[in-house]
C-alpha positions as CSV (number, residue, x, y, z in Angstrom):
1,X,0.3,4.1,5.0
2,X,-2.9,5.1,4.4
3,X,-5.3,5.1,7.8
4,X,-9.3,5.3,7.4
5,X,-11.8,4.7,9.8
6,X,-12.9,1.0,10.3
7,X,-13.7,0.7,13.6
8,X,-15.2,2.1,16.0
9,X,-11.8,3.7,17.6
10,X,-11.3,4.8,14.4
11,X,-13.3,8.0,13.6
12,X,-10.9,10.6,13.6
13,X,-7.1,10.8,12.2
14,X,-4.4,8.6,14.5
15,X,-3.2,10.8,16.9
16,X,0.6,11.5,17.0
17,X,1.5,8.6,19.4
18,X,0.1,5.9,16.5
19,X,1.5,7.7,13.9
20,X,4.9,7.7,15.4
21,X,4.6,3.5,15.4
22,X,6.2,4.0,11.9
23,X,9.0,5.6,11.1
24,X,11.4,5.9,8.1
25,X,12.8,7.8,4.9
26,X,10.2,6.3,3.1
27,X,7.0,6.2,5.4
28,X,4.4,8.6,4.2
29,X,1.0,8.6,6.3
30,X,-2.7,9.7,5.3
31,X,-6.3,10.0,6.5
32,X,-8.9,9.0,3.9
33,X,-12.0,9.0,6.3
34,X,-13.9,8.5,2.8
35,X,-12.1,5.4,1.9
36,X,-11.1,6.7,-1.6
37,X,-8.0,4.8,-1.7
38,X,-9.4,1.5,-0.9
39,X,-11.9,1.7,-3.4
40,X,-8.9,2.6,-6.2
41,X,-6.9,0.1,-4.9
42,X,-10.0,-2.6,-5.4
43,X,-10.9,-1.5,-8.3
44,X,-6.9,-1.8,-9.6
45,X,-6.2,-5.2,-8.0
46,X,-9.4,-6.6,-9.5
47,X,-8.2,-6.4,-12.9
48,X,-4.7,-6.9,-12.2
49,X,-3.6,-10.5,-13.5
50,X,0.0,-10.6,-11.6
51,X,0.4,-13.8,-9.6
52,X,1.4,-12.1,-6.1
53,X,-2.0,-11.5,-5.6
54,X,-4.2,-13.1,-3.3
55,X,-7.8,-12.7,-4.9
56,X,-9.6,-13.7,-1.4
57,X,-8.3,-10.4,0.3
58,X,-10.3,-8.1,-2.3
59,X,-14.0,-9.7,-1.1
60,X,-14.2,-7.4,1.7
61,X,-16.5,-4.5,0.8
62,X,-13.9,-2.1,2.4
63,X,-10.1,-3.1,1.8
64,X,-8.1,-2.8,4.9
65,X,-5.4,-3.9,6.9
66,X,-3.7,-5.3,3.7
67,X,-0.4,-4.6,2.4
68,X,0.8,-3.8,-1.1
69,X,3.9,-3.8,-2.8
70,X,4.9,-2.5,-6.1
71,X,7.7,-2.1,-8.4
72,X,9.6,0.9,-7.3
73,X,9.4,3.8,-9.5
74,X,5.8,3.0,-10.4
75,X,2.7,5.7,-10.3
76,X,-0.6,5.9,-10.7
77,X,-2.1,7.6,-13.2
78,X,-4.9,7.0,-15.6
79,X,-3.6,3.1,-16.2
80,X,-2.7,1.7,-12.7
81,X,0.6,-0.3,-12.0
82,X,0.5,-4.1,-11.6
83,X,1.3,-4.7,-8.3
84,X,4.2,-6.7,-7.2
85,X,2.3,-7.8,-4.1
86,X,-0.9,-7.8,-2.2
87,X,-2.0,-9.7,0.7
88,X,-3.4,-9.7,4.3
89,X,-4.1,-9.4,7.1
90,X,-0.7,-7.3,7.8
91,X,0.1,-9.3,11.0
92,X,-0.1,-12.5,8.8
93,X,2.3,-11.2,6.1
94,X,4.4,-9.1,7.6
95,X,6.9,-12.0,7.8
96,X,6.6,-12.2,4.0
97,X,6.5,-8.7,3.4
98,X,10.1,-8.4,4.7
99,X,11.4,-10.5,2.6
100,X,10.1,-9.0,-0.4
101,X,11.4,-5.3,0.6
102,X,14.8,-6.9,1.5
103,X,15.2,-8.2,-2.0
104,X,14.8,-6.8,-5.8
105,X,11.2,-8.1,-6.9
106,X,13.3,-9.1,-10.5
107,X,16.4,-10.7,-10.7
108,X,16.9,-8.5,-14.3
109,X,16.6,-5.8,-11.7
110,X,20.2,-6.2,-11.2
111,X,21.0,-5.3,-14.9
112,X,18.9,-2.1,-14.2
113,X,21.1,-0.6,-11.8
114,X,19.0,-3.0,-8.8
115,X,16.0,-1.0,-8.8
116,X,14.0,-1.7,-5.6
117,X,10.2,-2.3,-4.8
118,X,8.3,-0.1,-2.6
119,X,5.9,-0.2,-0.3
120,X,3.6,2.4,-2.3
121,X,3.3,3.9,-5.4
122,X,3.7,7.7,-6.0
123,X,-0.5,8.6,-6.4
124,X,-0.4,10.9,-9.6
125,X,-3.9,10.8,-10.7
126,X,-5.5,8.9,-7.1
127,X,-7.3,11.7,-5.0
128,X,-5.4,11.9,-2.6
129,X,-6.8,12.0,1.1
130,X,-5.1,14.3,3.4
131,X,-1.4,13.7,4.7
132,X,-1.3,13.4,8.1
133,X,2.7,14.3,10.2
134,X,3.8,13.3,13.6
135,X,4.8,16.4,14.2
């Protein structure tokens, strides 16, 4: 989960009550008050050809409140993963969402031991804003 300052509300890190509204092995949270990762994340899904996209989300200057998906075990490096998913706004997809994290995003997945999607991709060459804990 990335959080970065949108509106008004917004312009300092989520205090520890928001960041406790998600939870889980695999939730990782971070402040990006600069908006690095949403300008990345533009830049990758604007070139990416994979049909799970929905182009209209990336014509907002800034992206946000939008959800990606991508094949678990990708990163980002120099060349950017296609991802498996990307739409928005989150309340609008979530329903969707769920049923692409409850299911492998290949059916040849199977035959590769059922590797999973994820909800983010491990950031090996993204600058990475500052993580931010509950604790």
């Amino acid at each position: 989960m990335v959080w970065e300052p949108i509106l008004w509300t917004d312009l300092k890190k989520p205090s520890k009550s928001i960041l406790a509204r998600l939870s889980g092995p695999r939730v990782v949270q971070f402040w990006d008050p600069d908006h690095s990762v949403a300008r990345e994340l533009k830049q990758a899904l604007s070139s990416d050809e994979t049909e799970g996209i929905n182009r209209d989300q990336l014509t907002a200057e800034i992206l946000w409140d939008d959800v990606v998906v991508y094949q678990a075990g990708q990163r980002w490096t120099e060349q950017k993963p296609s991802a498996a998913y990307f739409d928005g706004p989150v309340y609008k997809v979530i329903s969707r969402l769920r049923e692409i994290l409850d299911r492998p995003l290949r059916e040849e997945s199977k035959s590769l031991g059922g590797s999973r999607i994820t909800s983010s991709a491990i950031a090996d060459g993204l600058p990475i804003p500052a993580r931010v804990d509950r604790e």
